[in-house]
Structure formats: structure tokens, C-alpha cells
C-alpha positions as CSV (number, residue, x, y, z in Angstrom):
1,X,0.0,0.0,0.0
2,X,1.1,3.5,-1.0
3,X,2.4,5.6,2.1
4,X,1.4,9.7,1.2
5,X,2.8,12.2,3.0
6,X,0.8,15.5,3.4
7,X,2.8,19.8,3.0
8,X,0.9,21.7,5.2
9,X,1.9,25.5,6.1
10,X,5.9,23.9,5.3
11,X,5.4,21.0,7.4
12,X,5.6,17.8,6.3
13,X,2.4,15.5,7.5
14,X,2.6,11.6,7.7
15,X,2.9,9.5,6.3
16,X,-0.8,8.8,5.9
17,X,-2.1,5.0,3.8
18,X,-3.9,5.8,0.3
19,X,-7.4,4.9,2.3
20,X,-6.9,7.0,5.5
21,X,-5.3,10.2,2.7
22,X,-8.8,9.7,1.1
23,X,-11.1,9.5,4.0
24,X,-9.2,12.8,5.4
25,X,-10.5,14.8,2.2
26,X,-13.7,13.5,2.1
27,X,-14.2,14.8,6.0
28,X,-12.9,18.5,4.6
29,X,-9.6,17.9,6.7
30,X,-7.3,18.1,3.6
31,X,-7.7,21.0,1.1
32,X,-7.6,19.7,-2.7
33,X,-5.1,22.7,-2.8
34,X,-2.5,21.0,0.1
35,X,0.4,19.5,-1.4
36,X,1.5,15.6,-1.4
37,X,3.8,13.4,-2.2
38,X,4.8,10.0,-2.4
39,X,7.0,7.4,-3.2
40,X,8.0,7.5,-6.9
41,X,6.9,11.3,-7.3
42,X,9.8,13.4,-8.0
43,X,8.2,16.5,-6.4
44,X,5.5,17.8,-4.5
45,X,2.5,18.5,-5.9
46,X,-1.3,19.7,-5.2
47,X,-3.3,17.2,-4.3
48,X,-6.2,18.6,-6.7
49,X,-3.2,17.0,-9.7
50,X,-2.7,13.9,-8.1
51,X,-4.6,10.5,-8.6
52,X,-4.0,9.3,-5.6
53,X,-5.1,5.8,-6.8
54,X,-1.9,6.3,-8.8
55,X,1.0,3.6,-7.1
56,X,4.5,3.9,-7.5
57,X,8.2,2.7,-7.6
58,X,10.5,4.1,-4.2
59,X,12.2,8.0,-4.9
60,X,13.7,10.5,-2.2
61,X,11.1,13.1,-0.8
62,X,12.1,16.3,-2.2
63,X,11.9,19.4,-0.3
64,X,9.0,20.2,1.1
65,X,7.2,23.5,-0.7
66,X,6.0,26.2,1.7
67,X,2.6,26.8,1.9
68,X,-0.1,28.5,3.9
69,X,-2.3,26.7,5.2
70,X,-2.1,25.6,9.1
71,X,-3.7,22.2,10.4
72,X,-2.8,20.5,13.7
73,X,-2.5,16.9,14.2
74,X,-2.2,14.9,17.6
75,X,-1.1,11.4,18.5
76,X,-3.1,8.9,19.7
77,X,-1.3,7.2,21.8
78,X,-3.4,3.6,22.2
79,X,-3.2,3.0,18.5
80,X,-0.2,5.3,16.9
81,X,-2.3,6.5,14.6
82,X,-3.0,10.6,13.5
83,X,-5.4,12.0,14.3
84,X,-6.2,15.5,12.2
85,X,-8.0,18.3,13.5
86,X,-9.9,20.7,11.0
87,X,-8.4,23.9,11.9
88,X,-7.2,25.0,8.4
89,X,-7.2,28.4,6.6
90,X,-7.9,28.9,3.5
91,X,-5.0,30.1,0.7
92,X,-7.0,31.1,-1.9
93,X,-7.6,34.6,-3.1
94,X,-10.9,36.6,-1.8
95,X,-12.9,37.7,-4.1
96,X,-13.2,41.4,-2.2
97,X,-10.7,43.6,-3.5
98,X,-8.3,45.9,-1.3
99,X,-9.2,49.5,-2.7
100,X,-12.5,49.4,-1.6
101,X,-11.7,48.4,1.7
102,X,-8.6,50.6,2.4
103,X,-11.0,53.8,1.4
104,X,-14.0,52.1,3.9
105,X,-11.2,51.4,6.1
106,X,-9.6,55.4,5.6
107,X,-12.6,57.3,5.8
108,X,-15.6,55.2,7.8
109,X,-12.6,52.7,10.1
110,X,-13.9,54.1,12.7
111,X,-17.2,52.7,12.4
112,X,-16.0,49.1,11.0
113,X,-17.2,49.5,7.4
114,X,-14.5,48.0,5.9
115,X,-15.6,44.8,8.2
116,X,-19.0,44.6,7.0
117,X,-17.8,44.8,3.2
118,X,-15.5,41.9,3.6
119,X,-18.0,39.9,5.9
120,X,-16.9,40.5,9.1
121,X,-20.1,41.0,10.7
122,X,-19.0,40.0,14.2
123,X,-16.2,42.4,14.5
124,X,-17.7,44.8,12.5
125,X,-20.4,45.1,15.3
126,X,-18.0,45.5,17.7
127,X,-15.6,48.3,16.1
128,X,-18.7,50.4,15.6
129,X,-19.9,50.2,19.2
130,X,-16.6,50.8,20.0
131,X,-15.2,53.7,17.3
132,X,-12.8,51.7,15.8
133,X,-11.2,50.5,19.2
134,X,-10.7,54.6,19.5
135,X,-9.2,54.4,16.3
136,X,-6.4,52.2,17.1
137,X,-7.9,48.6,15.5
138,X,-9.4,50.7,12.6
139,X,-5.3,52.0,12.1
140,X,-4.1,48.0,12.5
141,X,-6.9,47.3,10.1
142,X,-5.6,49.6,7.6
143,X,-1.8,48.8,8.2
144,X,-3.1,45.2,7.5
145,X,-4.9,46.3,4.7
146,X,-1.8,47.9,2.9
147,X,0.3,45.3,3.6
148,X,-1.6,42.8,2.0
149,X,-2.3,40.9,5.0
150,X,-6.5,41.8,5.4
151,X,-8.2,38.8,5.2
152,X,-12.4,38.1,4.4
153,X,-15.0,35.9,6.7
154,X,-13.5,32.7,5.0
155,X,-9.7,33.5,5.8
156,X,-8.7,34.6,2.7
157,X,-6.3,37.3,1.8
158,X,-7.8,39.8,-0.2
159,X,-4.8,40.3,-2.9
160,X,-6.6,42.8,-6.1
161,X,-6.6,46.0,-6.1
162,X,-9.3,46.5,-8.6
């Protein structure tokens, strides 16, 4: 049986059987956008181009690729086995786009506009009750905002300008 081994945020994951691999994705623990690899690949790769019914001869794991996406994993220690928790965020690019939210974020931060518009309801609430945290989250907001590091409700960084 195949052994797969799992890139996750840079860190390598497994190795996990060809059954178990496919049971974490169908249970949303395992992103088809994660990388994988396994013996006879000669790189990583994502798993959403990888038949992972494919078998293979033995090769040396290549470097694993860095990535953004964080899951956690714990031992159990009666069996050995992994167990994966689904604490995952998302990589992919939101489909909000930074200008609007830096001018929300410049001219109404205060009031947690720029929340609401990227689905932040939550928080949103909470900088409008509270002006912004005086200003001071509705300034981190926008620092975050510039640097490209504002993410939407799902988790994803909002990358486009336009």
C-alpha cells in the first residue's frame, strides 16, 4: 500500500495510507489545494493533480514547498495512529478587492465599514460600538490592509486591487 505524505503551512504530515489520505478529504480535513507526495513522485504537488489511486516505484522526498495553510494533528497514543483536527485556513484569493476596503477602512474605520464589506459582521459590530477601538484597531486594520495581510470571513487574503 502506497504511504502519502501531506505539506501543510511547510510541514511535512505523515505518512498517511492511500485509504486514511482519502477519508481525510472526504471529511474537509485536507484542502484539494495542500500538497502531497509519495514514493516515486519526483516532487511535490497539489493534491487537486494527483490521482491518488496512482502507485509507484521508491524515490527521495524532495523538499518540502512552503505553503499556507495551518492544520494541527495529535497522537493517539493507544493506536499510533494521526489524528487530524480541522483547523485549516484557507489560501486562496478573496474575491473582495483591497481598494475598496482601504478607502471604507480610511474614511468610515472608525465605524468598522470596511468589516461589514468583507464579511466580518462580528467584528464589524464590535468596532462600531466601540469607534474603531478609539481608532487604534481601525489604524491596525488599515496597516493590514496595505500590507496585504487583510483577510475576508473565510480567511482569505484579499490580494486585487481592482
Amino acid at each position: 500500500m502506497t504511504n502519502w505524505f501531506i505539506s501543510i503551512n511547510g510541514e511535512q504530515k505523515g505518512p498517511y495510507p492511500t485509504d486514511q489520505l482519502r477519508q481525510l478529504i472526504a471529511d474537509g480535513f485536507v484542502p484539494r489545494d495542500a500538497f502531497v507526495w509519495r514514493d516515486g513522485m519526483a516532487q511535490w504537488l497539489p493534491l487537486s493533480q494527483v490521482n491518488i489511486a496512482d502507485e509507484g516505484g521508491p524515490a527521495v522526498a524532495p523538499t518540502v514547498p512552503q505553503y499556507r495553510n495551518t492544520i494541527s494533528d495529535q497522537q493517539d497514543m493507544s493506536n499510533g495512529t494521526t489524528i487530524m483536527s480541522n483547523t485549516m485556513t484557507s489560501t486562496s484569493a478573496s474575491e473582495k478587492r483591497i481598494l475598496p476596503a482601504f478607502l471604507l477602512c480610511f474614511l468610515l474605520g472608525f465605524l468598522g465599514v470596511h468589516r461589514f464589506y468583507v464579511g466580518k459582521i462580528g467584528t464589524g459590530i464590535l468596532q462600531l460600538i466601540t469607534f474603531g477601538g478609539l481608532g487604534i484597531w481601525a489604524l491596525i486594520d488599515l496597516i493590514y490592509i496595505i500590507v496585504g495581510g487583510f483577510t475576508d470571513k473565510q480567511g482569505n487574503k484579499i490580494t486585487l486591487w481592482v
